[in-house]
N, C-alpha and C positions, 0 to 999 in steps of 0.2 A: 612899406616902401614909399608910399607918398609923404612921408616927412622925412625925407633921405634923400642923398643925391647921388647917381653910378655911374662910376666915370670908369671910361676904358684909355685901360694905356695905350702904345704905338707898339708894345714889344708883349701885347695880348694877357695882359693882367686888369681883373673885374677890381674894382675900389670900393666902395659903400663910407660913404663920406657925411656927415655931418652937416647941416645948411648953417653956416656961422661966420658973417661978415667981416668979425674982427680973429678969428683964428680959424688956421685948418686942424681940422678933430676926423682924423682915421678911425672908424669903427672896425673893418672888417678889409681882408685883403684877399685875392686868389688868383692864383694863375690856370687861366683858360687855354690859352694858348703856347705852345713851347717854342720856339725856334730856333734852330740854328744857322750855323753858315752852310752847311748842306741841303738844309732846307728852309728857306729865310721867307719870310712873310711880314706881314703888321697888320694890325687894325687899325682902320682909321674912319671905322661906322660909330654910331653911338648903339648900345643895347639897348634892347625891349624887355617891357616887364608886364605879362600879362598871365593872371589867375595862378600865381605863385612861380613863374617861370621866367625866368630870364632867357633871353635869344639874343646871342650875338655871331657877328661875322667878324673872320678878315678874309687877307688876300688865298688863302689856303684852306677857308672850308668855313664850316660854320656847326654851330653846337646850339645846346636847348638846355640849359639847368635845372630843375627841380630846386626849388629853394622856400618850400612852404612850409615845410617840416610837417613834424604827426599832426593830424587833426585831432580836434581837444573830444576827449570823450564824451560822451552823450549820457543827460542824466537820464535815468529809469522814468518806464512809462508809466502813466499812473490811471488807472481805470476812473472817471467818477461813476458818481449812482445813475441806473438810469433813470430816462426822464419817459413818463409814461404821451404819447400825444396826442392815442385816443386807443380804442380797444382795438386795434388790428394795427397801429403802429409805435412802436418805442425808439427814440435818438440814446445813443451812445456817445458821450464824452469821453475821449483821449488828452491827457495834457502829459505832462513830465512831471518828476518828485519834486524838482526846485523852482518850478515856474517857468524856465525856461521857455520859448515857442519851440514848437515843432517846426521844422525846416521841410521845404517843398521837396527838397533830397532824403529828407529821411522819409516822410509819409509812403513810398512803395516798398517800402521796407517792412510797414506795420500791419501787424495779421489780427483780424480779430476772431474772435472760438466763442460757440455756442452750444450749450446742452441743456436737457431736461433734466439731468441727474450728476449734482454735485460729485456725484462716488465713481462715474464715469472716468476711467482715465485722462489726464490732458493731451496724451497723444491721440487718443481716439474722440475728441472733441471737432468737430467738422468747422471750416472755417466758414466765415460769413463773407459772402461774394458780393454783396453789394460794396459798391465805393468808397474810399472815404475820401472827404472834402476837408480843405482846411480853414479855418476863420481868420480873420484879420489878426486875429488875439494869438495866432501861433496854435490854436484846437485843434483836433482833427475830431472829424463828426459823421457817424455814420446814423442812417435811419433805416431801421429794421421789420419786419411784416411781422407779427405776429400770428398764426397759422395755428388750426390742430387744437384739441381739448386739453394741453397741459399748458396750465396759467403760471408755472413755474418754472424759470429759467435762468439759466446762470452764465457768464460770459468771463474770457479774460480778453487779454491781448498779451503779444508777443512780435519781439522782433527780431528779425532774422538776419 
């Protein structure tokens, strides 16, 4: 929407218009508002455009658009190796399949699971409650205690 211009009519119709000096270029047209002679109204506010919503008034009420459409799907998470950081701690790296960053909205979304026994079911895998943090680089990073006499141990993530 910031390389666009939304103009409201007087008879409550939203416009999406084209920024171009030497021509008017209609992109997109709607009627917000109906009126008639029984019930007659205008707009004569300009609309607001915030975190994909438009909000406009006129004389007869006012409305809130949804105009952000689907959110683009999210690539897959992708485990790296861990990194050991001394004998009673290991960091866990989280990135996505395509490089993508991790977004600070998706990170309470990401669970990460720990077991001693690959053959363990992954439902019965207990989640790891420490936090995850995110990096500038879009990571999410968690560091883990290592505890208890088994030196092997296996992790995913998943999101819910």
């Amino acid at each position: 929407m910031n390389t666009h211009l939304l103009v409201v009519t007087e008879d409550g119709q939203i416009v999406l218009a084209a920024p171009n000096p030497t021509a008017y270029t209609e992109l997109a047209r709607y009627r917000a508002f109906t009126f008639t002679a029984s019930a007659p109204g205008k707009c004569w506010n300009s609309a607001s455009y915030s975190d994909g919503r438009i909000y406009l008034r006129s004389t007869r009420g006012g409305l809130s658009l949804n105009v952000a459409g689907a959110p683009a799907p999210s690539s897959p998470l992708k485990l790296f190796p861990p990194q050991l950081l001394s004998t009673t701690e290991i960091r866990l790296t989280i990135g996505t399949g395509d490089g993508t960053p991790i977004t600070s909205e998706r990170l309470p979304g990401i669970g990460v699971y720990g077991a001693n026994s690959v053959f363990l079911p992954r439902s019965q895998w207990p989640q790891l409650t420490n936090p995850l943090s995110l990096t500038p680089e879009g990571l999410a990073v968690l560091t883990n205690s290592l505890s208890g006499q088994n030196t092997q141990w296996f992790y995913s993530t998943k999101e819910q």
